[in-house]
GUMARRO-40842 format. One line per field, with one value per residue: residue in three letters; x, y, z of N, C-alpha, C, O in turn. Coordinates in steps of 0.1 Angstrom, whole numbers, padded with zeros to 4 digits, m for minus. Example, Ala and Ser with C-alpha at 12.3 -4.5 7.8 and 13.67 -1.06 7.14 Angstrom:
// GUMARRO-40842
code <- c(Ala/Ser)
n_px <- c(0132/0128)
n_py <- c(m0057/m0022)
n_pz <- c(0078/0071)
ca_px <- c(0123/0137)
ca_py <- c(m0045/m0011)
ca_pz <- c(0078/0071)
c_px <- c(0132/0129)
c_py <- c(m0033/0000)
c_pz <- c(0078/0079)
o_px <- c(0142/0134)
o_py <- c(m0033/0011)
o_pz <- c(0085/0080)
***
This chain:
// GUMARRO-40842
code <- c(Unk/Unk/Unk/Unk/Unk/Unk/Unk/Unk/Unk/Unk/Unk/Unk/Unk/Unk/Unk/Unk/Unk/Unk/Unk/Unk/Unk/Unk/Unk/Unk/Unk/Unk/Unk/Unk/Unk/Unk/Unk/Unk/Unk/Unk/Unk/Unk/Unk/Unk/Unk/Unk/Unk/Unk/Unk/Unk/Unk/Unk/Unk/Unk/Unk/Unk/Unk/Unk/Unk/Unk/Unk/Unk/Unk/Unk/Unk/Unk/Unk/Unk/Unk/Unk/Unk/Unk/Unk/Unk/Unk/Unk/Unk/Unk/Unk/Unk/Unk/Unk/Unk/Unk/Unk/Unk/Unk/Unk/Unk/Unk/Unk/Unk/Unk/Unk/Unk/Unk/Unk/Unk/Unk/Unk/Unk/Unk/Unk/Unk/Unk/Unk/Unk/Unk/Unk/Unk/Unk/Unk/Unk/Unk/Unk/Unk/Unk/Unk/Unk/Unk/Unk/Unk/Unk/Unk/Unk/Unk/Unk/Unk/Unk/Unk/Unk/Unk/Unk/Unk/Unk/Unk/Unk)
n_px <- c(m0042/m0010/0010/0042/0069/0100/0119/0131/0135/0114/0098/0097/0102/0073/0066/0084/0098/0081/0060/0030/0021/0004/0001/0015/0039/0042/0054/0076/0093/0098/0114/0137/0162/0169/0147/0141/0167/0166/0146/0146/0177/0166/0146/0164/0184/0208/0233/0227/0228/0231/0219/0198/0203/0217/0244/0264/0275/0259/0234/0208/0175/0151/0119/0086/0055/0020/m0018/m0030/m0054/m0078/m0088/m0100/m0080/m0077/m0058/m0053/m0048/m0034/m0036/m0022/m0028/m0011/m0019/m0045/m0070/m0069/m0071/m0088/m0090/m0097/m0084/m0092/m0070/m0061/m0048/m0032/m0016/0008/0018/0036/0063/0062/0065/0044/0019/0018/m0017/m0035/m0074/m0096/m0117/m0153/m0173/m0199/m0198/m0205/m0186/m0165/m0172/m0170/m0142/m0131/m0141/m0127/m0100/m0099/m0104/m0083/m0062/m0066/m0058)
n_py <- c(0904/0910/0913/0925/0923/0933/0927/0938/0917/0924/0940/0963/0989/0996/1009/1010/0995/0980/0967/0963/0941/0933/0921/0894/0910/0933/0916/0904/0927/0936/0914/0912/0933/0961/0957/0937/0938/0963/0969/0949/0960/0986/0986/0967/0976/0964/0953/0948/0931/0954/0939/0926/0897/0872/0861/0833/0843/0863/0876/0859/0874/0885/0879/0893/0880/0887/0883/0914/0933/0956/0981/1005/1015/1010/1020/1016/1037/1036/1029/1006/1000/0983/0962/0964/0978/1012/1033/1033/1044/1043/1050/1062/1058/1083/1086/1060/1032/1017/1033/1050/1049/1064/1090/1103/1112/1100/1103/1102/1100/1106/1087/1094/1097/1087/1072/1044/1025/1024/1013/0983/0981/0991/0967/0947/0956/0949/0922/0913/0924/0906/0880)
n_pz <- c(0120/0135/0167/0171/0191/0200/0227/0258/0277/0297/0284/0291/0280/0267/0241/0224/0199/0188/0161/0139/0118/0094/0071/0050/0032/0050/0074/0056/0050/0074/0087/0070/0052/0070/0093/0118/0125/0137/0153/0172/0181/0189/0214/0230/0232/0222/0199/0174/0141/0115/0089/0104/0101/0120/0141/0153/0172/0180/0211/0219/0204/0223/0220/0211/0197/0194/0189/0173/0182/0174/0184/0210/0237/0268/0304/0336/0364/0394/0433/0460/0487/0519/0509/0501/0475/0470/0453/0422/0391/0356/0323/0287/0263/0240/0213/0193/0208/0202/0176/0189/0183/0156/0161/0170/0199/0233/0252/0274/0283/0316/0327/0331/0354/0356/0329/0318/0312/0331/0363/0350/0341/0369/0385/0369/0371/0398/0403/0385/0404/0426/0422)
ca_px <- c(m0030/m0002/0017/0053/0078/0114/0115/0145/0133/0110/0089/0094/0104/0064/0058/0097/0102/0068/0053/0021/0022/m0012/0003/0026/0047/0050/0068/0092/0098/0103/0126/0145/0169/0175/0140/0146/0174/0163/0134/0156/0180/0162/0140/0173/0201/0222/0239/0221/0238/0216/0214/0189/0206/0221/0258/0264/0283/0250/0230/0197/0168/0143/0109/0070/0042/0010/m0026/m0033/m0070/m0082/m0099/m0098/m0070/m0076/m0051/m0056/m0041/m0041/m0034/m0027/m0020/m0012/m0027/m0058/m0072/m0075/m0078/m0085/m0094/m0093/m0084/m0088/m0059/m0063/m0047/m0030/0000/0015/0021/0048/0073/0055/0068/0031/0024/0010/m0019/m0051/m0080/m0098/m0133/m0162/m0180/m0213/m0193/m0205/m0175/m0159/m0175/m0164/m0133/m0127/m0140/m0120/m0092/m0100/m0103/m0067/m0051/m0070/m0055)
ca_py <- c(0912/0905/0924/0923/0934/0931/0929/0939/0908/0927/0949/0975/1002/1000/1010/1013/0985/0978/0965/0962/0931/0938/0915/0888/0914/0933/0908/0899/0938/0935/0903/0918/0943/0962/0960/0932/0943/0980/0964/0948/0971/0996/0977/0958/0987/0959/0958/0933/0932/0961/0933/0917/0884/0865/0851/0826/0849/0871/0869/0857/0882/0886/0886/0891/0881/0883/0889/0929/0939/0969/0989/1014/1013/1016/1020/1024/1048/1029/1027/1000/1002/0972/0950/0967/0989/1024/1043/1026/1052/1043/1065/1061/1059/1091/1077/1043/1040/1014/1043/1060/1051/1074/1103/1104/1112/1093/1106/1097/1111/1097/1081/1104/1091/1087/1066/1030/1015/1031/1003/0970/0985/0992/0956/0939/0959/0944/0909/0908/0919/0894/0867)
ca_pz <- c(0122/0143/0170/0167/0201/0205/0243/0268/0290/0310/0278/0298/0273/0264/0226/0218/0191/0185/0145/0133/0109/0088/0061/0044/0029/0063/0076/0048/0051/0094/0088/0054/0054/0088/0101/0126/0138/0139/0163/0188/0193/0195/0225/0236/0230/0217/0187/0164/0129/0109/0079/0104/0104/0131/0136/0164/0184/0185/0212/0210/0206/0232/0210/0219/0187/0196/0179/0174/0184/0169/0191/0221/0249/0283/0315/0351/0375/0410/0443/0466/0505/0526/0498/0496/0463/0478/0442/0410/0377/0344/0313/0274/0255/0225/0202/0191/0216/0190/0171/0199/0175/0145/0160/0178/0213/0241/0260/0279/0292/0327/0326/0337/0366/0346/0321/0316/0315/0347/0371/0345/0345/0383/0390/0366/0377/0414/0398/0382/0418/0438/0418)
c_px <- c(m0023/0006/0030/0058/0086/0114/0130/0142/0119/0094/0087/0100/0085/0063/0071/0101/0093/0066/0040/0024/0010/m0013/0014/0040/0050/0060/0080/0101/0105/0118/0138/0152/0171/0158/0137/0152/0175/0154/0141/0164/0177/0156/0154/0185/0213/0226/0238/0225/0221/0210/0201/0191/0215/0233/0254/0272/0270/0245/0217/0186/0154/0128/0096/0059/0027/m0003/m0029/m0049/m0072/m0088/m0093/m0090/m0070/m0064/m0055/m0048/m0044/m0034/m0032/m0017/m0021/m0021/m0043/m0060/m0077/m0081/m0077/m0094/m0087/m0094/m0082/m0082/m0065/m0063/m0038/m0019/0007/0021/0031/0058/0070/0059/0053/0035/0015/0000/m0033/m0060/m0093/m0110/m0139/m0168/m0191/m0206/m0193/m0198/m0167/m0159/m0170/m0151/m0123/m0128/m0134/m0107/m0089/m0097/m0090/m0060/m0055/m0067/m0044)
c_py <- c(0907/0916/0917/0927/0929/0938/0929/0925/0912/0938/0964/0989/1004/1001/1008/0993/0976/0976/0958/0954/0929/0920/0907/0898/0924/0927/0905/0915/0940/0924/0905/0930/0945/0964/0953/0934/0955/0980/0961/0954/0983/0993/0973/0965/0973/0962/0951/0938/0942/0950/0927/0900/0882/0858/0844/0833/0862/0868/0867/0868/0876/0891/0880/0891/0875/0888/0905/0927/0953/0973/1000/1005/1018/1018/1027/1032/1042/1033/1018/1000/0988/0962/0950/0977/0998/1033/1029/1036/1047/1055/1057/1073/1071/1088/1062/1042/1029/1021/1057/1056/1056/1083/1108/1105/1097/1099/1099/1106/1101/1100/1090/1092/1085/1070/1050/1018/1016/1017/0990/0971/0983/0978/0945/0940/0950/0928/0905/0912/0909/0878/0867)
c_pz <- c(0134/0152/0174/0176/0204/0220/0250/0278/0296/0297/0281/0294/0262/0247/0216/0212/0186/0168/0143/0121/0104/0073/0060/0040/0040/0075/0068/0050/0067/0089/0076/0058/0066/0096/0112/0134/0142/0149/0171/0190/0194/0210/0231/0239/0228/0205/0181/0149/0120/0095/0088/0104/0117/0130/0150/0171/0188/0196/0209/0217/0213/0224/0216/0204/0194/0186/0181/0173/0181/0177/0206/0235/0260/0294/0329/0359/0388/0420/0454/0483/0511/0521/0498/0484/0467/0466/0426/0397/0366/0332/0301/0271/0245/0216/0202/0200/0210/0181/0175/0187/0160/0146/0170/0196/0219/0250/0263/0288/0302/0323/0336/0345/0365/0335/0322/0321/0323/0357/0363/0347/0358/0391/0379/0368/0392/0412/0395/0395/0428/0434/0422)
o_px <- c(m0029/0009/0030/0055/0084/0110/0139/0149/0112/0084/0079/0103/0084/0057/0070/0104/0096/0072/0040/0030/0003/m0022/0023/0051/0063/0069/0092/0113/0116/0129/0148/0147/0175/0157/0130/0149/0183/0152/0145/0164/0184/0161/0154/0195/0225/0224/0247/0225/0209/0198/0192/0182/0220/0235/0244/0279/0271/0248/0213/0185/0148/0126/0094/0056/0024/0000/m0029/m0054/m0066/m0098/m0081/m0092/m0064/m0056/m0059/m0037/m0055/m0025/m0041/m0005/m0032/m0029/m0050/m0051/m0089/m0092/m0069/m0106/m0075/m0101/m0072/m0083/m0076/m0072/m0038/m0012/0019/0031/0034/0059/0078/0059/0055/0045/0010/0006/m0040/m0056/m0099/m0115/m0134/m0167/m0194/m0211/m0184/m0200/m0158/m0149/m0162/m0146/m0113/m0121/m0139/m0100/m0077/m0089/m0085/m0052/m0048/m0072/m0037)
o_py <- c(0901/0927/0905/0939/0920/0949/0921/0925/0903/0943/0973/0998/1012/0991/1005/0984/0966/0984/0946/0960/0922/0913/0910/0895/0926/0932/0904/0915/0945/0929/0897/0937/0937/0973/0959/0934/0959/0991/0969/0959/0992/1000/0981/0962/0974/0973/0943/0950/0939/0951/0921/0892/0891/0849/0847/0826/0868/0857/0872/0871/0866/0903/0870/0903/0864/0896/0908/0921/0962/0966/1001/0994/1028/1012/1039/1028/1042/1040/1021/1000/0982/0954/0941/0985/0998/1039/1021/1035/1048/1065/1049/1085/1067/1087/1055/1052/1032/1015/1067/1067/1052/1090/1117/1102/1088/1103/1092/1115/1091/1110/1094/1080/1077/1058/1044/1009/1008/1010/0984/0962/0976/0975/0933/0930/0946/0922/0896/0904/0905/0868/0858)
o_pz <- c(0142/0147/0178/0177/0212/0223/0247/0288/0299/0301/0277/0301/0253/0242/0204/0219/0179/0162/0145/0112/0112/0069/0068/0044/0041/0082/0072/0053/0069/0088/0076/0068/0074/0104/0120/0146/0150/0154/0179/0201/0200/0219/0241/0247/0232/0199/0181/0147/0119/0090/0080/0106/0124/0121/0156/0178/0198/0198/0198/0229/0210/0222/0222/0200/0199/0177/0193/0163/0188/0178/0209/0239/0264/0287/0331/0355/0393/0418/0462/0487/0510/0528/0496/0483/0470/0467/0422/0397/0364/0332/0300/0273/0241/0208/0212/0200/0212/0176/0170/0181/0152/0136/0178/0202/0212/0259/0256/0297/0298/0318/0346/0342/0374/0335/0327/0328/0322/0359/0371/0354/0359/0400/0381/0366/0395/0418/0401/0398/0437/0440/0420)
***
């Protein structure tokens, strides 16, 4: 499976323009009709032609494919003072946050203290800012 994201530059509208590409004919359906350009501008707020095609006075769309991993979504909650990690908690995702554009919400709930994966977490957290 593939993950599909029309990007403002920066990704930073999160789930907004997001596609799950499972299959061949999921894409002919993304790049056919207006689902292309119903993906970037929604992500881009420009005004990309709804057929989905491209003129040369367009400009060009800002696009993120990568592979989709099935499984549970974590995010941390941190804190960092004078370039040290003062709080770092992680929390699973509920449900899919791919799925914000379903009409779905977004929520998560924070790792019990007990919880396994709390400590890998917290020090791989520590690992990606010490790079």
């Amino acid at each position: 499976m593939t993950l599909f994201c029309a990007c403002d530059g920066s990704c930073s509208f999160g789930s907004v323009g997001v596609a799950i590409l499972r299959n061949e004919t999921d894409m002919l359906q993304l790049i056919g009709g207006s689902g292309l350009g119903a993906l970037a501008a929604g992500a881009a707020g420009s005004s990309v032609p709804s057929s989905g095609g491209a003129t040369a006075t367009d400009a060009p769309l800002d696009l993120e494919i990568e592979k989709y991993i099935d499984g549970r979504m974590y995010h941390v909650d941190g804190l960092v003072l004078n370039g040290e990690l003062k709080l770092c908690w992680p929390s699973r995702y509920v449900n899919a946050v791919a799925n914000y554009n379903k009409n779905s919400f977004i929520a998560g709930v924070s790792l019990t203290a007990t919880n396994p994966l709390l400590p890998r977490i917290q020090n791989f957290t520590k690992q990606c800012l010490e790079v």
